[in-house]
Chimera marker file (.cmm) of the C-alpha trace (Angstrom):
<marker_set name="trace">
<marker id="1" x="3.721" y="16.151" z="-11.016" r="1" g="1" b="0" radius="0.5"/>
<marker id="2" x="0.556" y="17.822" z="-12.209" r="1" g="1" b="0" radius="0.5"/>
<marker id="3" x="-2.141" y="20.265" z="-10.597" r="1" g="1" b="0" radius="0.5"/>
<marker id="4" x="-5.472" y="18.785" z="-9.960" r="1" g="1" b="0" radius="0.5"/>
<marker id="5" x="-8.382" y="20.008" z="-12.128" r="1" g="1" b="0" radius="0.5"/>
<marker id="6" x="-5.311" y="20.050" z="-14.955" r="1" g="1" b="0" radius="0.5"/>
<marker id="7" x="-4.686" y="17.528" z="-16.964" r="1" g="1" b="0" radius="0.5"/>
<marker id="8" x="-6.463" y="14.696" z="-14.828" r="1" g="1" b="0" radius="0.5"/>
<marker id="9" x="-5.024" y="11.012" z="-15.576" r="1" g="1" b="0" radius="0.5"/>
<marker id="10" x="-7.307" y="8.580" z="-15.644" r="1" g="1" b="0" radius="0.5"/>
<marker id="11" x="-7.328" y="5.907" z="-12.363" r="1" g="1" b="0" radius="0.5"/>
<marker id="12" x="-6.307" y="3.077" z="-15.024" r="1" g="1" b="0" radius="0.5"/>
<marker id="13" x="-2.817" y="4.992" z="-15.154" r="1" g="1" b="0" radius="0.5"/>
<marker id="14" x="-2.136" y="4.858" z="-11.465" r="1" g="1" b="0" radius="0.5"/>
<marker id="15" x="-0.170" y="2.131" z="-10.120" r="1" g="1" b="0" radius="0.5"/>
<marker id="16" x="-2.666" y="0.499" z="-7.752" r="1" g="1" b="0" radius="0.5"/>
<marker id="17" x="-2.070" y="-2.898" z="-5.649" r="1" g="1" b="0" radius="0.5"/>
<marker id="18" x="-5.573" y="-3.971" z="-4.874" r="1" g="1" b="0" radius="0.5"/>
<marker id="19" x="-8.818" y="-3.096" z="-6.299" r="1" g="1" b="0" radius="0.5"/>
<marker id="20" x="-9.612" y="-1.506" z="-2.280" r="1" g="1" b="0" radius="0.5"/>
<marker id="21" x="-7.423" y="0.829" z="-2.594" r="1" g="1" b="0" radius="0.5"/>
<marker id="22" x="-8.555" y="2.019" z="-5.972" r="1" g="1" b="0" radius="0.5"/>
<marker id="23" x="-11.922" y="2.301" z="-4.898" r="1" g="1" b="0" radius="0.5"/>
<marker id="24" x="-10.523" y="4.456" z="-1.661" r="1" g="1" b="0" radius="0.5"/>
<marker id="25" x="-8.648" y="6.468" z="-4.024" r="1" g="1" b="0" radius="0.5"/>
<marker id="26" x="-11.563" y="7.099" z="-6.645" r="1" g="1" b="0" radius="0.5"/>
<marker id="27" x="-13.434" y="7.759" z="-3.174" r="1" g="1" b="0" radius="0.5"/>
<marker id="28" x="-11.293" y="10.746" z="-2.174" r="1" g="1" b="0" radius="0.5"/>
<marker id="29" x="-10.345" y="12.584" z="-4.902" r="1" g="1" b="0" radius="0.5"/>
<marker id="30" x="-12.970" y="14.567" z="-5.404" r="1" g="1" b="0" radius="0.5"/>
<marker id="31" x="-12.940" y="15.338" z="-2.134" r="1" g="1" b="0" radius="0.5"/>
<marker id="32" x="-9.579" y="16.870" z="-1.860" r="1" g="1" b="0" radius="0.5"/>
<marker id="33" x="-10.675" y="19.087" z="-4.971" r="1" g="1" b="0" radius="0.5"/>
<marker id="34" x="-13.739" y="20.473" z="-3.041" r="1" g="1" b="0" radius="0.5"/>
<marker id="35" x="-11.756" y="20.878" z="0.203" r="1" g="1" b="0" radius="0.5"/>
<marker id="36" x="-7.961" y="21.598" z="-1.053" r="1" g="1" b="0" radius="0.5"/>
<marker id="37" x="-8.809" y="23.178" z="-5.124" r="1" g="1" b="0" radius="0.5"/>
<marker id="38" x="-5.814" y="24.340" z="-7.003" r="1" g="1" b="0" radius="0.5"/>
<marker id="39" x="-3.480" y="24.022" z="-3.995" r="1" g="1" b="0" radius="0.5"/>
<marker id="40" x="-3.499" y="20.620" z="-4.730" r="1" g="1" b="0" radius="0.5"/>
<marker id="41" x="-0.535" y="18.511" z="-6.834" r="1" g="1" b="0" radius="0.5"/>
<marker id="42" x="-0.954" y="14.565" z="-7.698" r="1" g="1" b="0" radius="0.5"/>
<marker id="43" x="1.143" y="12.158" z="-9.482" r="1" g="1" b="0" radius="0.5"/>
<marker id="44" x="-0.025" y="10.651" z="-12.397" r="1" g="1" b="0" radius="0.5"/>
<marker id="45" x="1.121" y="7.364" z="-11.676" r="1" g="1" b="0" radius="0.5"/>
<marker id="46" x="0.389" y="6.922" z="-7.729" r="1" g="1" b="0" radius="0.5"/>
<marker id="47" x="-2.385" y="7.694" z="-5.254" r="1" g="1" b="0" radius="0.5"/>
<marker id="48" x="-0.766" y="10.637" z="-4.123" r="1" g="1" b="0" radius="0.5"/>
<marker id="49" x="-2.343" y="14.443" z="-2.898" r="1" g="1" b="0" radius="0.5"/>
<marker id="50" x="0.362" y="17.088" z="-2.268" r="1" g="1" b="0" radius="0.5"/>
<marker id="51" x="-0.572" y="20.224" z="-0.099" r="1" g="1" b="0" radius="0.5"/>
<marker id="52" x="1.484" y="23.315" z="0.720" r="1" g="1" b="0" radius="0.5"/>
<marker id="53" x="0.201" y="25.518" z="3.624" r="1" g="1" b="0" radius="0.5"/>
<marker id="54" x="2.408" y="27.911" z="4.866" r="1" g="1" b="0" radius="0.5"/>
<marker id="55" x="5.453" y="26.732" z="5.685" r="1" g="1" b="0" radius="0.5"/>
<marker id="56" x="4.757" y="23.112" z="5.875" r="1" g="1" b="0" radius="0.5"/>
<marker id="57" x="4.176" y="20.410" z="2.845" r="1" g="1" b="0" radius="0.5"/>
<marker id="58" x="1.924" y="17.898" z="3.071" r="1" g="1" b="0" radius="0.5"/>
<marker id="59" x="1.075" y="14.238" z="1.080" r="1" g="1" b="0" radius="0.5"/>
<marker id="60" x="-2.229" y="12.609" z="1.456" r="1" g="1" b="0" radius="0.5"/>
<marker id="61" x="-1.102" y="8.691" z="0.233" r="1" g="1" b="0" radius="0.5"/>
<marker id="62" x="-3.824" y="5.855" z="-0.200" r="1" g="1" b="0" radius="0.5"/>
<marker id="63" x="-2.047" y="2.482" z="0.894" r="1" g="1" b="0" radius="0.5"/>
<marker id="64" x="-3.308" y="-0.861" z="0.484" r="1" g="1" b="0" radius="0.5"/>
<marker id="65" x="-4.245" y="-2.588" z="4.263" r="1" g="1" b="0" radius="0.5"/>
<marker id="66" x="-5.049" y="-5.375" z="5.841" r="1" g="1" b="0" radius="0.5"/>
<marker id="67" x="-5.663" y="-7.106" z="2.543" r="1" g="1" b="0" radius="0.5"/>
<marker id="68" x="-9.175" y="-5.856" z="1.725" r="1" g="1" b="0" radius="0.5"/>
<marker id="69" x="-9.033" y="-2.022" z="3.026" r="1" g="1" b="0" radius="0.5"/>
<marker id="70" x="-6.958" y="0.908" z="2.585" r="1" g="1" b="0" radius="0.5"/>
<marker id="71" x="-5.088" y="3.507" z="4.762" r="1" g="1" b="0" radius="0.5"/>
<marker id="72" x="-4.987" y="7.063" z="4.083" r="1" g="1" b="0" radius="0.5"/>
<marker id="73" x="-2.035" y="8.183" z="5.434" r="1" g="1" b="0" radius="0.5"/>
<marker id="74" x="-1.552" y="11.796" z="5.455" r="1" g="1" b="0" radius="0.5"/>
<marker id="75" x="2.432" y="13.418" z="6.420" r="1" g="1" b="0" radius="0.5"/>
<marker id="76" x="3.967" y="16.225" z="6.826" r="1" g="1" b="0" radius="0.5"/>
<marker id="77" x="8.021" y="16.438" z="6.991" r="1" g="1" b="0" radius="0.5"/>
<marker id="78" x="8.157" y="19.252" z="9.401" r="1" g="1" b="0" radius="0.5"/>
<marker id="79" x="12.107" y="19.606" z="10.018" r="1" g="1" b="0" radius="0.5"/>
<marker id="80" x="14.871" y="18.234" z="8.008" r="1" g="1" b="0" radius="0.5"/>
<marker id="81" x="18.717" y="18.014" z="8.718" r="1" g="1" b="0" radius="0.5"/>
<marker id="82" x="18.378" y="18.541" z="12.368" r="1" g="1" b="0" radius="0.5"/>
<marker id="83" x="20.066" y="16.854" z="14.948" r="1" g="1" b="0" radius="0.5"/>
<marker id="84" x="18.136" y="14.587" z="17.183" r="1" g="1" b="0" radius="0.5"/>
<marker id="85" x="18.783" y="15.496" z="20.789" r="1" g="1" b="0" radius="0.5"/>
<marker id="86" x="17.757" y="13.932" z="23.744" r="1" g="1" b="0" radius="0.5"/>
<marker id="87" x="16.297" y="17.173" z="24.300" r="1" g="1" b="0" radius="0.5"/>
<marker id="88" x="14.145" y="17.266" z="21.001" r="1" g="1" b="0" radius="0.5"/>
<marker id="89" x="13.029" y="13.820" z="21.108" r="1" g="1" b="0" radius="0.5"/>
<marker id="90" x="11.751" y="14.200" z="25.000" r="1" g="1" b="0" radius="0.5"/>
<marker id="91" x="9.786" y="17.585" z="23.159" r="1" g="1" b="0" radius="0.5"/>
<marker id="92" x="8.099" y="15.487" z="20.813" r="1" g="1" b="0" radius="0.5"/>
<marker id="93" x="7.453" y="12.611" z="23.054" r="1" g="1" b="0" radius="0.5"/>
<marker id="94" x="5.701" y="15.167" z="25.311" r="1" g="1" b="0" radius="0.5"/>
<marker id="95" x="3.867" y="17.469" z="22.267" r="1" g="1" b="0" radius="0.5"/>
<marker id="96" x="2.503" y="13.653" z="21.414" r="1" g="1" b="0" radius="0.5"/>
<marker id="97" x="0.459" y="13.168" z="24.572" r="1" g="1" b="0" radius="0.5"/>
<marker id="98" x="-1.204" y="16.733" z="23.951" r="1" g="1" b="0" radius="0.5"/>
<marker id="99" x="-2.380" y="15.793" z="20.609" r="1" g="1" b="0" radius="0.5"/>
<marker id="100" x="-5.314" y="14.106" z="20.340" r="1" g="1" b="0" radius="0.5"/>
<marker id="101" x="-5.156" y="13.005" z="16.400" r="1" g="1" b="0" radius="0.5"/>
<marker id="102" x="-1.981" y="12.458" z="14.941" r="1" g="1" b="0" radius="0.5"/>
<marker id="103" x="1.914" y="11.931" z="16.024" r="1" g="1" b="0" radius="0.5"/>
<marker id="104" x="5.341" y="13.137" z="16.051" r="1" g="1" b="0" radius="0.5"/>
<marker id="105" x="7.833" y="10.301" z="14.797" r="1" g="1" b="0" radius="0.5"/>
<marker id="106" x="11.434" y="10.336" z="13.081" r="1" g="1" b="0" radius="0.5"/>
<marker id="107" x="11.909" y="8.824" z="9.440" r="1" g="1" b="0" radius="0.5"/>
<marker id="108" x="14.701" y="6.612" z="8.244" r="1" g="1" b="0" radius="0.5"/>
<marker id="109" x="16.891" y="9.022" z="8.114" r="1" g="1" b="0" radius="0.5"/>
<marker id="110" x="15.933" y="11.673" z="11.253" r="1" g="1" b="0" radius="0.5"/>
<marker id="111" x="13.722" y="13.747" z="9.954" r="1" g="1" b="0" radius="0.5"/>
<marker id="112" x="11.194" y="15.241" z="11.977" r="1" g="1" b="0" radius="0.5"/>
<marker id="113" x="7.752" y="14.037" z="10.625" r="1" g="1" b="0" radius="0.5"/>
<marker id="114" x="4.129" y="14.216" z="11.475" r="1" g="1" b="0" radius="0.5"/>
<marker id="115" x="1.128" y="12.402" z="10.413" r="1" g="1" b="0" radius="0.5"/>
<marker id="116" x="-2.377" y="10.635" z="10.923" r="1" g="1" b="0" radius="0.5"/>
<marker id="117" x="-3.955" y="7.649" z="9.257" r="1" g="1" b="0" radius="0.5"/>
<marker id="118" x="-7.685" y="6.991" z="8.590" r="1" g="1" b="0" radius="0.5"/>
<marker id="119" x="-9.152" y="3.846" z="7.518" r="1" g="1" b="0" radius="0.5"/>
<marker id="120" x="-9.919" y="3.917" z="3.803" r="1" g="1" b="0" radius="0.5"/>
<marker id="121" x="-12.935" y="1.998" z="3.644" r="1" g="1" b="0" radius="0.5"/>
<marker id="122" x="-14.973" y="3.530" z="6.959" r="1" g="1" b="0" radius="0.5"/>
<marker id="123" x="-13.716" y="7.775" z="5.831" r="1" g="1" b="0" radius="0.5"/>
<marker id="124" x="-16.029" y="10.102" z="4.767" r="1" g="1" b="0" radius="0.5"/>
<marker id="125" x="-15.012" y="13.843" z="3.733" r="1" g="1" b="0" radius="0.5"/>
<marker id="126" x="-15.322" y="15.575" z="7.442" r="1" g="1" b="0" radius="0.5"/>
<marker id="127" x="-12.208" y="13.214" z="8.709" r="1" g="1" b="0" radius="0.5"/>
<marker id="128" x="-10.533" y="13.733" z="5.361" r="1" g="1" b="0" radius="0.5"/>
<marker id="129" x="-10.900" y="17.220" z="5.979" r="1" g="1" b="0" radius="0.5"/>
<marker id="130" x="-10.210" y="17.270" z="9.841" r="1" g="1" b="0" radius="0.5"/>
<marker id="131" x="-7.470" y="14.587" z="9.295" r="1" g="1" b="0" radius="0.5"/>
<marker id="132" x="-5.697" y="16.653" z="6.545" r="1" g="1" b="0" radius="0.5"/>
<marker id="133" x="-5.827" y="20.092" z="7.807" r="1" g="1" b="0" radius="0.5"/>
<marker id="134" x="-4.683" y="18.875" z="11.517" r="1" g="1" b="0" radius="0.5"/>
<marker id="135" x="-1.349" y="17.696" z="9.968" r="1" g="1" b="0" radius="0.5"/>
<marker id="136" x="-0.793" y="20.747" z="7.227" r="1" g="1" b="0" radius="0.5"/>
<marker id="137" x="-1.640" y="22.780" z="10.448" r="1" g="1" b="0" radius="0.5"/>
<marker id="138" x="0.165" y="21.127" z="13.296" r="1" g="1" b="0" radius="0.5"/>
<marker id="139" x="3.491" y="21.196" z="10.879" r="1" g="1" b="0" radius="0.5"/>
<marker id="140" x="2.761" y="24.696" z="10.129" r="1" g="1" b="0" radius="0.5"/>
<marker id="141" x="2.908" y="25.382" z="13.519" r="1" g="1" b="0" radius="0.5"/>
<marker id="142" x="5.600" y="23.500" z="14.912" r="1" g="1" b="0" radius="0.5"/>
<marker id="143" x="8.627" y="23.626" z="12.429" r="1" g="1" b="0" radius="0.5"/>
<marker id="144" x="9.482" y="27.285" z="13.408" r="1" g="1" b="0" radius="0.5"/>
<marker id="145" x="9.483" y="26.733" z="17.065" r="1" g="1" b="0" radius="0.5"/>
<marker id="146" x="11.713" y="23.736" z="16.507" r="1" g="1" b="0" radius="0.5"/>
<marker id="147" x="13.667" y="24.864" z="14.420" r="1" g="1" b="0" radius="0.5"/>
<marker id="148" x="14.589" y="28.217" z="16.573" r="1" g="1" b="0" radius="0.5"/>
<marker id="149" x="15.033" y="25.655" z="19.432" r="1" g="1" b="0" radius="0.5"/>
<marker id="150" x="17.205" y="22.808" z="17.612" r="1" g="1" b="0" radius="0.5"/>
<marker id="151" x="18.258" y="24.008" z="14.598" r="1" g="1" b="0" radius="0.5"/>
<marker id="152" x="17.671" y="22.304" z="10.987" r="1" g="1" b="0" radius="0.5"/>
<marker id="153" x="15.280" y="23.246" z="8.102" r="1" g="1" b="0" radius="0.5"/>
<marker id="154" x="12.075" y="23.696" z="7.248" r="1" g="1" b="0" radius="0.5"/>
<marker id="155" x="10.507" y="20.919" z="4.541" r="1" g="1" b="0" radius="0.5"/>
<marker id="156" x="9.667" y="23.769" z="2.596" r="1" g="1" b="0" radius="0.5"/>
<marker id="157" x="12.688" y="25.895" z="2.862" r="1" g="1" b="0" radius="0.5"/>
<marker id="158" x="15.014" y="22.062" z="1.801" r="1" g="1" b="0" radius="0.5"/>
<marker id="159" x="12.759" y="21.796" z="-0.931" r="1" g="1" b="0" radius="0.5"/>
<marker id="160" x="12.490" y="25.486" z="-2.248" r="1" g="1" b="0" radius="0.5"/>
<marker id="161" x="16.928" y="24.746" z="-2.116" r="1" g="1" b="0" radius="0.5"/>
<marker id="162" x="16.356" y="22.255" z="-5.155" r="1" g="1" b="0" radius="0.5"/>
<link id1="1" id2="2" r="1" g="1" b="0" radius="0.2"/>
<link id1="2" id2="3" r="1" g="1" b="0" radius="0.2"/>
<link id1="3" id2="4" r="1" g="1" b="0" radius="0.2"/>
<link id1="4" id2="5" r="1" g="1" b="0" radius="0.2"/>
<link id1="5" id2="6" r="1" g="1" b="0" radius="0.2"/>
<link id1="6" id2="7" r="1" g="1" b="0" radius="0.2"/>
<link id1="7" id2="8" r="1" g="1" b="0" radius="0.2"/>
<link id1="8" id2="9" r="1" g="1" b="0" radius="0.2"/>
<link id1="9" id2="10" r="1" g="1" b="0" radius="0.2"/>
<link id1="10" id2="11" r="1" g="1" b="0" radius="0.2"/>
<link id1="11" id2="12" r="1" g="1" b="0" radius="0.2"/>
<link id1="12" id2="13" r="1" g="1" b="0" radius="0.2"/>
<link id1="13" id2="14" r="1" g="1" b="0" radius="0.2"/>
<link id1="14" id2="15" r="1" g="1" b="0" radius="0.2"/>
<link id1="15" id2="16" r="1" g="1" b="0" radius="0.2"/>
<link id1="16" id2="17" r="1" g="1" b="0" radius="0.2"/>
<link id1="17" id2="18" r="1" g="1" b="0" radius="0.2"/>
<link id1="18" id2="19" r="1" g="1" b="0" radius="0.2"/>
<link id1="19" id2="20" r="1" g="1" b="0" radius="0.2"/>
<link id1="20" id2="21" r="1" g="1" b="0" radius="0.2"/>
<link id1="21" id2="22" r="1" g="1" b="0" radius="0.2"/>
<link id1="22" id2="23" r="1" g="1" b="0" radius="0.2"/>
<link id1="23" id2="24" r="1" g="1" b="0" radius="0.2"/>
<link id1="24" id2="25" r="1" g="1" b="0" radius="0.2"/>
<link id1="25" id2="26" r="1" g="1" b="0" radius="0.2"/>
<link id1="26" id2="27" r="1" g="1" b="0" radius="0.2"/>
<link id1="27" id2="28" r="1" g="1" b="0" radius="0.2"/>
<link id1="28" id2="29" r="1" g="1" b="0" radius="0.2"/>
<link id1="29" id2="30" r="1" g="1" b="0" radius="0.2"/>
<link id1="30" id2="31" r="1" g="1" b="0" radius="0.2"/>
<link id1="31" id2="32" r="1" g="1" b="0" radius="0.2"/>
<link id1="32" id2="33" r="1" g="1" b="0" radius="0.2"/>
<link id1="33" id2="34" r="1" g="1" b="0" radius="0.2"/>
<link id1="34" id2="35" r="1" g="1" b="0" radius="0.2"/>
<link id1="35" id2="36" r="1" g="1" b="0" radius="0.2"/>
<link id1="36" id2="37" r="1" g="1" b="0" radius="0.2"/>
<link id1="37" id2="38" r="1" g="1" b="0" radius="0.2"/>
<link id1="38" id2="39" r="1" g="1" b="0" radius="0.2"/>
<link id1="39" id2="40" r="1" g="1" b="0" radius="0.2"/>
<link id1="40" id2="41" r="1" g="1" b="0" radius="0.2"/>
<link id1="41" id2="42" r="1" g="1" b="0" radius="0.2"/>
<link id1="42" id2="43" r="1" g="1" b="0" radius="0.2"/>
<link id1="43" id2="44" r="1" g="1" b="0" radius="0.2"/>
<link id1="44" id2="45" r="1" g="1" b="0" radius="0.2"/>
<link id1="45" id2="46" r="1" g="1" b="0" radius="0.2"/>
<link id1="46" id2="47" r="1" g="1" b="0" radius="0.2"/>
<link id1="47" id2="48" r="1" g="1" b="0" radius="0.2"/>
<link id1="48" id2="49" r="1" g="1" b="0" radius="0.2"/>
<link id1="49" id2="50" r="1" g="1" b="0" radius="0.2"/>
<link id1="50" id2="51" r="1" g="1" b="0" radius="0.2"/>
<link id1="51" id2="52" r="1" g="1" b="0" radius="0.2"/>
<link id1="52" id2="53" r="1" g="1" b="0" radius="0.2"/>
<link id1="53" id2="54" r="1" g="1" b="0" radius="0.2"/>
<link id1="54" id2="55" r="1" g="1" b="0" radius="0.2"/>
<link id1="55" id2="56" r="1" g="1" b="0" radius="0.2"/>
<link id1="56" id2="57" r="1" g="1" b="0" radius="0.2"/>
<link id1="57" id2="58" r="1" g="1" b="0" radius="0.2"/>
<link id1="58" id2="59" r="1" g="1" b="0" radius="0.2"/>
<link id1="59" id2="60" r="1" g="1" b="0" radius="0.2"/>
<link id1="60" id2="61" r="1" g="1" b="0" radius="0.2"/>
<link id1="61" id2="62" r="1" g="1" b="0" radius="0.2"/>
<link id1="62" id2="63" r="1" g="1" b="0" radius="0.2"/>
<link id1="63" id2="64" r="1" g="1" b="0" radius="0.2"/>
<link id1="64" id2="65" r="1" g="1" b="0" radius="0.2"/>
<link id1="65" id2="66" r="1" g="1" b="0" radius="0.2"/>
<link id1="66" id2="67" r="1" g="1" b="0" radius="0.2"/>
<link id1="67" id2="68" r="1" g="1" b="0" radius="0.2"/>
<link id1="68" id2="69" r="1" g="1" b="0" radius="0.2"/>
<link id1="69" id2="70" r="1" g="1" b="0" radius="0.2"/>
<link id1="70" id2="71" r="1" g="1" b="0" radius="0.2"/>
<link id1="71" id2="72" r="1" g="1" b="0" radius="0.2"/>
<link id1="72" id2="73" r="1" g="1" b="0" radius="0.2"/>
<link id1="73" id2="74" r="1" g="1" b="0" radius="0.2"/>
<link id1="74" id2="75" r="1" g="1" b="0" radius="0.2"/>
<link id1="75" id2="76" r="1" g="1" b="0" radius="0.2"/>
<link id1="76" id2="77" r="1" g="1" b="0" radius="0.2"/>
<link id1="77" id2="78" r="1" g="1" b="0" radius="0.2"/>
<link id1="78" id2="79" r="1" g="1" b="0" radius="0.2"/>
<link id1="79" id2="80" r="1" g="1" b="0" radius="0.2"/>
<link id1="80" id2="81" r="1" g="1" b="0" radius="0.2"/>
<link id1="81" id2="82" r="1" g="1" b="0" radius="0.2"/>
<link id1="82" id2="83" r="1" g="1" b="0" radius="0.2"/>
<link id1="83" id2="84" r="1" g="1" b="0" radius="0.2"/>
<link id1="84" id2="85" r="1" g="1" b="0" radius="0.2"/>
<link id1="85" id2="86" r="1" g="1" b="0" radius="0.2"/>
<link id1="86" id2="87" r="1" g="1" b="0" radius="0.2"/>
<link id1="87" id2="88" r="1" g="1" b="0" radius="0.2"/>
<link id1="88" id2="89" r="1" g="1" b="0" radius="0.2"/>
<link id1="89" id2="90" r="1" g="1" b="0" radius="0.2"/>
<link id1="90" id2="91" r="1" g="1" b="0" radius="0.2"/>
<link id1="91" id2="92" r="1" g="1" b="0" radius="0.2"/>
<link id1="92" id2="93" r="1" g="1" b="0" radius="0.2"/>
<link id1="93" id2="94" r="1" g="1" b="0" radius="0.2"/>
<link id1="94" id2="95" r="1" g="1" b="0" radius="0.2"/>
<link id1="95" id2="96" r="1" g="1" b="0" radius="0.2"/>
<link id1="96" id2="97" r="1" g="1" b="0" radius="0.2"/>
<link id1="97" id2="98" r="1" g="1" b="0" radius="0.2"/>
<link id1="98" id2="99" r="1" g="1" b="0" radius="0.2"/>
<link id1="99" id2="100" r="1" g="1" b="0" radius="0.2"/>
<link id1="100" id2="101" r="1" g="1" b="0" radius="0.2"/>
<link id1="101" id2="102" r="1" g="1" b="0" radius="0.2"/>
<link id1="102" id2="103" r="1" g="1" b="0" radius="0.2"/>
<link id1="103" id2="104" r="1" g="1" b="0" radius="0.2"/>
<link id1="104" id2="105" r="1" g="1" b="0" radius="0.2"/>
<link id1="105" id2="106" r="1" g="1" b="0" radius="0.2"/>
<link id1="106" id2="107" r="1" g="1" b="0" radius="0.2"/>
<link id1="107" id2="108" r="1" g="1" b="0" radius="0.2"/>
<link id1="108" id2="109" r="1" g="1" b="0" radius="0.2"/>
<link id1="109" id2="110" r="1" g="1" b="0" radius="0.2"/>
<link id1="110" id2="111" r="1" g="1" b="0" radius="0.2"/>
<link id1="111" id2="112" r="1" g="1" b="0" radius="0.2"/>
<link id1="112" id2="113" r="1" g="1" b="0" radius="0.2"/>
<link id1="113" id2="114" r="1" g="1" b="0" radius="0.2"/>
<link id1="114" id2="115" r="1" g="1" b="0" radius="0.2"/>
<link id1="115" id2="116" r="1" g="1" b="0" radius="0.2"/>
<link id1="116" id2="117" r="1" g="1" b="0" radius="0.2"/>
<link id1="117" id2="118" r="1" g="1" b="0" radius="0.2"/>
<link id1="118" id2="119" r="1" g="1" b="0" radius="0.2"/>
<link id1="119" id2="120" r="1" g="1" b="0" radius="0.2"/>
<link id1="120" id2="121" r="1" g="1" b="0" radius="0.2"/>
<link id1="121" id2="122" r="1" g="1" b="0" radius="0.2"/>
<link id1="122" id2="123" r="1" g="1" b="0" radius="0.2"/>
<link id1="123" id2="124" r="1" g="1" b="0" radius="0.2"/>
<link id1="124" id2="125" r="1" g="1" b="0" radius="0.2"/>
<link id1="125" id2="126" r="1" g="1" b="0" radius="0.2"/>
<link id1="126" id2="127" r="1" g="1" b="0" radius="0.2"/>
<link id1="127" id2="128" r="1" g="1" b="0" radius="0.2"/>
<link id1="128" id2="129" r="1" g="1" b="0" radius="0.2"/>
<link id1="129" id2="130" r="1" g="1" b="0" radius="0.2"/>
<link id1="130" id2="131" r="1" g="1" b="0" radius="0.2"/>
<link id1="131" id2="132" r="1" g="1" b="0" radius="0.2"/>
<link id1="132" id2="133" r="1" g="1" b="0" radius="0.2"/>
<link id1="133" id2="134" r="1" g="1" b="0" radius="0.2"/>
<link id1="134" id2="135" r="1" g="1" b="0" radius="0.2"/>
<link id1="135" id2="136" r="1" g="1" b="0" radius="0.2"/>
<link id1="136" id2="137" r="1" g="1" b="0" radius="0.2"/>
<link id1="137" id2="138" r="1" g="1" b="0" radius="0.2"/>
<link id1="138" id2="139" r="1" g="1" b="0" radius="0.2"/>
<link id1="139" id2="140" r="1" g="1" b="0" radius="0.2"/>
<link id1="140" id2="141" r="1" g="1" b="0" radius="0.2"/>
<link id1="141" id2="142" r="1" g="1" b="0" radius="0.2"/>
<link id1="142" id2="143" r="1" g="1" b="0" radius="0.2"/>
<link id1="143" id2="144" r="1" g="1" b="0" radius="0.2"/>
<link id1="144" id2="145" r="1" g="1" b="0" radius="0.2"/>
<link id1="145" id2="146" r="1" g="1" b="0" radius="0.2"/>
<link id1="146" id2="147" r="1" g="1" b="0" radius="0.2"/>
<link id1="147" id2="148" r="1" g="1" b="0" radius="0.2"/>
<link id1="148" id2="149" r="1" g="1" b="0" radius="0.2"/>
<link id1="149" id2="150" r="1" g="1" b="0" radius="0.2"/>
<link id1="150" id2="151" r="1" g="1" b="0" radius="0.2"/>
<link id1="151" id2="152" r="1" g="1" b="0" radius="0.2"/>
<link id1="152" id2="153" r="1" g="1" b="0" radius="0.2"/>
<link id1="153" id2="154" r="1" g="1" b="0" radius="0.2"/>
<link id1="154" id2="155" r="1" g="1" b="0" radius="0.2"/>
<link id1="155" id2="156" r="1" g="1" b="0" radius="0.2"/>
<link id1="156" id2="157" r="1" g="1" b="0" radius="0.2"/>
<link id1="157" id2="158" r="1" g="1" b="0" radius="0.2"/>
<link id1="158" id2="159" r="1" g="1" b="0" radius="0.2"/>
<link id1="159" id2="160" r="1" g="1" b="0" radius="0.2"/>
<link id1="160" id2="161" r="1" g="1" b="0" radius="0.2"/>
<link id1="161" id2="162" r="1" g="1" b="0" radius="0.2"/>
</marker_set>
């Protein structure tokens, strides 16, 4: 993992499945220098942003879509290791309809996620910035209150344990 503005890798070392989501990715990344600086970590070898704020961590992933496009998909794990109640789940199901960009949704294995797509090839910085910050923000937000209510940890707080 490297900083941004450090030790840049050039795009021909990334691991890119169509020449759209290059182009997306080339796109971007200056943009999430202006709007993020040196709070932002990539990976040489994938189109991937990191972003701590707070309490909450935060990837920024350009996918290949629909054949000739990419999605920016931007997530935030906002509680691990807690136990989905019916309780929680009606919570998030509920925080959902309140939200007008982005969702709540479990991962494979529980977790407590958020996060918001844009369409790679119609973006432009303002909804990069807007899309970004609403997630890093929202899980900010939210994983204290649901973890005081239901229990688990923080992304941060699992990932400061390793």
């Amino acid at each position: 993992m490297r900083e941004l503005g450090r030790d840049r890798l050039p795009p021909d070392s990334m691991d890119f499945q169509t020449s759209a989501q290059q182009a997306c990715y080339e796109r971007i990344s200056p943009w999430m220098y202006e709007l993020f600086g040196g709070g932002v970590l990539t990976f040489g070898d994938e189109p991937l942003f990191i972003i701590n704020f707070g309490s909450a961590v935060t990837s920024t992933r350009v996918m290949p879509w629909e054949g000739d496009d990419a999605l920016i998909t931007t997530r935030s794990y906002v509680v691990t290791d807690v136990e989905i109640t019916p309780d929680l789940a009606y919570y998030l199901l509920r925080e959902n309809n309140g939200i007008r960009f982005g969702r709540f949704a479990l991962d494979s294995e529980n977790d407590v996620v958020f996060e918001h797509s844009l369409v790679g090839s119609t973006c432009d910085q303002i909804e990069l910035a807007y899309s970004v910050n609403t997630v890093v923000k929202l899980a900010d937000d939210y994983d204290d209150e649901i973890v005081n209510r239901w229990g688990g940890k923080r992304a941060l707080d699992r990932w400061s344990a390793w």
